[in-house]
C-alpha positions, 0 to 999 in steps of 0.5 A: 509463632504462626507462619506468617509472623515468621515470613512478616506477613499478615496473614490476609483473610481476603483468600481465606476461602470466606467471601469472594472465592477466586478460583470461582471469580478467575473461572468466570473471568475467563468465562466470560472472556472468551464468550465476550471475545467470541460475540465480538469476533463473530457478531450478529451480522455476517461475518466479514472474510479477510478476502473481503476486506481485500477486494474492497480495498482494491476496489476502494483505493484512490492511490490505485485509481491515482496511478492508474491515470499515471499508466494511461498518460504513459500509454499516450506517449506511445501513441504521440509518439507513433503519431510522429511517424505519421503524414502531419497535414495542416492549413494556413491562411495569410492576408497582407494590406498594403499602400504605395504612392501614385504620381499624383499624390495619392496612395494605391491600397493593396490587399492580397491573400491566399489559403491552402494546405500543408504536408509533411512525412517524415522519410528518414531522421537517423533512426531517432523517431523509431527509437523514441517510440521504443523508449516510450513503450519501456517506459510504458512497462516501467509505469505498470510494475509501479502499479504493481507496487502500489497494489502491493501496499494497497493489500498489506495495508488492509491486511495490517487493518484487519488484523489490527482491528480483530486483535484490538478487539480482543484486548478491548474484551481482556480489559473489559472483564478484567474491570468487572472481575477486580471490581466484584473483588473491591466490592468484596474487599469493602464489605468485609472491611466493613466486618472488620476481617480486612484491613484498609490497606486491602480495600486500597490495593484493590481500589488501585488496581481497579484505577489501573484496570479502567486506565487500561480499558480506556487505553484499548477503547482508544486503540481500538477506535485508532485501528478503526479510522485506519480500517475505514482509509484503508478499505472505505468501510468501518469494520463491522464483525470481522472473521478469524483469519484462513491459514496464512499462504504459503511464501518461501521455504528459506531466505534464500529462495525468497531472495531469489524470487524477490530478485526476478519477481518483484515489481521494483526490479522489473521497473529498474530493468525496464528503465535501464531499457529506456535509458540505452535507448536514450542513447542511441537517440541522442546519436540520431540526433547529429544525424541528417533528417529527410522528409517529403513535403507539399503544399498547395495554396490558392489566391485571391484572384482563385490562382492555384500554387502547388509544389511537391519536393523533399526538405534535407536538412542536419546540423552542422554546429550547435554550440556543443549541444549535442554532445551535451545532449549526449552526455547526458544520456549516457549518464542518465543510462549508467544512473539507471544501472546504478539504480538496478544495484540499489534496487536488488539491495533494498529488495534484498534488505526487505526479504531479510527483515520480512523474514526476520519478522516473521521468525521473531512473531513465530518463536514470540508465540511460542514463548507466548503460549509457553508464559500463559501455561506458566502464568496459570500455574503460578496464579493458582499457586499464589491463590492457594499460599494466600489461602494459607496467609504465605501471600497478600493480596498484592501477590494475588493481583499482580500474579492475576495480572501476569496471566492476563499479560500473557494473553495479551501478549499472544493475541499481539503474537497472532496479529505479528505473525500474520502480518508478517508472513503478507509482509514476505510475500509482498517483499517478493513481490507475490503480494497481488490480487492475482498470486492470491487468487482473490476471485475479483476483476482486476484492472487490465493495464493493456486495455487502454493501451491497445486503444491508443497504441495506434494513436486513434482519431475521430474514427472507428478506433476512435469509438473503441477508445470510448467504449474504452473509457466507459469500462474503465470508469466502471471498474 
């Protein structure tokens, strides 16, 4: 009795080393594979860098540009702000007609007018002016470290945009020749089916996995095609041929240090501390309201008979009884004040969770390549040994598909392992807030948050200050 009636196997001429040689075809699977990849990855074109497609990003995104107009509307309640400090001058003109009977029985008519001007400064009002522009600057600072935060998402987006496409480009590969390579052993199979050294049951096996190879294929082709629109809404561009990765950055040596620079770094923290700042200041303002308010006012109007009317004094004035509105008012504050305190502790928590599940992620992606490499050197072993016991009639063709297939899982496997890791270590920098074209030294001009600011924390008019803020906007419109 032969071996493989003892196992209950046939024994399966297709690897009897007559015809389709494996170890020949799997060499040139591999081959080609790599070749293919390489002419993917590196294209004839020039290559574009992952710094590239950063700066494109920063440049390209409307989110960026979106709350970028949100920072300068902020800036301009700074200036609306200063402008209440300021001298309010204003005209006014008034015409009055008017009738009254005469003692005959007619009506005089009367028409009077007069036109002048108007001031008004502000001398004391309880702090609640001064106040009121310190609050709008904290909240000026407040809308900056939400940009940040937005510049953050705009660059990991695109760094998960890039890796995303390079690895669904190697998967694109890895199915394509493993379509070629199953399908030159059907071909194989049916003309020797067709001498009869093989049976049906073969030519099915292989027809069977060259369906699932195909089915595969197109799974990756959609993949691809899917990473492809996201690299498009995340830079502005279609990918072209996309470099391999440098050296990921540095981030943190532990959880605890990236907890801790995430706790003084990241724009979420700064923006809450920045707004428990404007929130106590609300406070306080709410105090000045119940306070009295002087200011100095003149007026200087002339009629219709050219008369001249000027006056000059001070106009006192503060509440006495409001129905209880000021002290709602002042309620309010206060709970709007402990609101933003709470919302500090809810920030430092999430910020926290962030760091630990970026870190987690990352040990995750970093044990998972490990074990990645670890399963292609197994699975190479294993697919030579089942090739060698199917030369033998210990295994079918079945064996040798499946274990083929194992090795061409494990390589897939380590290409997603690459992307993850990747991924994840952007994902830690940005959960500490160092996610910035400026931390990562991208080498391109960034948007100056001060600029506009600088022009109209004056609160300028139609004047010299007035021209800078328009040479101002042009810059800005440029970048």
């Amino acid at each position: 009795m032969s071996q493989a009636q003892i196992s209950g196997r046939r024994r399966s001429p297709t690897y009897s080393g007559k015809g389709l040689n494996v170890g020949s075809s799997m060499k040139a699977f591999l081959i080609v594979a790599v070749a293919t990849i390489s002419i993917a990855m590196s294209g004839g074109a020039k290559a574009e860098t992952l710094t590239d497609t950063l700066i494109k990003a920063y440049k390209h995104s409307g989110l960026l540009d979106q709350n970028r107009a949100v920072l300068r509307a902020a800036d301009e309640d700074v200036a609306q702000a200063v402008a209440t400090l300021r001298p309010v001058i204003g005209y006014f003109a008034t015409a009055t007609a008017s009738s009254s009977p005469s003692p005959v029985g007619l009506k005089n008519g009367h028409l009077t007018g007069n036109f002048g001007v108007s001031a008004s400064l502000l001398l004391y009002d309880g702090g609640g002016s001064r106040l009121a522009l310190d609050g709008k600057k904290e909240d000026v600072l407040a809308v900056r470290q939400a940009l940040l935060s937005i510049e953050q998402r705009v660059l990991l987006r695109a760094v998960t945009a890039y890796m995303n496409v390079r690895r669904d480009n190697e998967f694109v590969a890895l199915r394509r020749n493993n379509v070629r390579v199953i399908g030159e052993q059907l071909r194989a199979a049916k003309d020797r089916f067709e001498v009869g050294e093989v049976t049906r049951t073969d030519v099915s096996l292989a027809e069977s996995r060259l369906a699932l190879a195909r089915a595969n294929k197109a799974v990756a082709d959609g993949n691809l095609a899917r990473s492809r629109e996201e690299y498009r809404a995340a830079v502005g561009t279609y990918p072209k041929s996309l470099q391999a990765p440098p050296k990921a950055p540095a981030t943190a040596r532990s959880l605890e240090a990236a907890r801790a620079v995430a706790y003084t770094t990241h724009p979420s923290m700064k923006k809450a501390q920045h707004e428990i700042a404007s929130t106590e200041i609300g406070v306080l303002r709410a105090e000045a309201l119940m306070r009295p308010k002087l200011s100095a006012v003149g007026r200087m109007s002339v009629d219709q008979t050219g008369k001249d009317v000027s006056s000059v004094g001070l106009d006192l004035s503060g509440p006495i009884y409001q129905g209880g509105k000021l002290s709602s008012v002042y309620r309010q504050s206060m709970a709007r004040r402990d609101a933003s305190r709470a919302g500090l502790h809810i920030t430092r928590h999430e910020v926290a969770q962030e760091v630990g599940n970026a870190w987690a992620l990352l040990n995750v992606s970093r044990a998972t390549l490990a074990a990645s490499n670890r399963q292609i050197s197994a699975a190479r072993v294993a697919f030579r040994g089942v090739k060698e016991e199917a030369t033998l009639g210990a295994r079918t063709t079945l064996d040798v598909l499946d274990a083929e297939q194992e090795l061409l899982d494990a390589q897939a496997n380590r290409i997603s392992s690459v992307t993850d890791q990747y991924v994840a270590t952007y994902t830690l920098l940005s959960s500490m807030g160092l996610l910035t074209v400026e931390h990562l030294k991208l080498g391109v001009r960034t948007y100056d948050p001060t600029a506009y600011y600088n022009a109209v924390r004056n609160a300028p008019a139609h004047s010299t200050q007035g021209k800078s803020l328009d040479r101002v906007l042009r810059a800005l419109g440029k970048d």
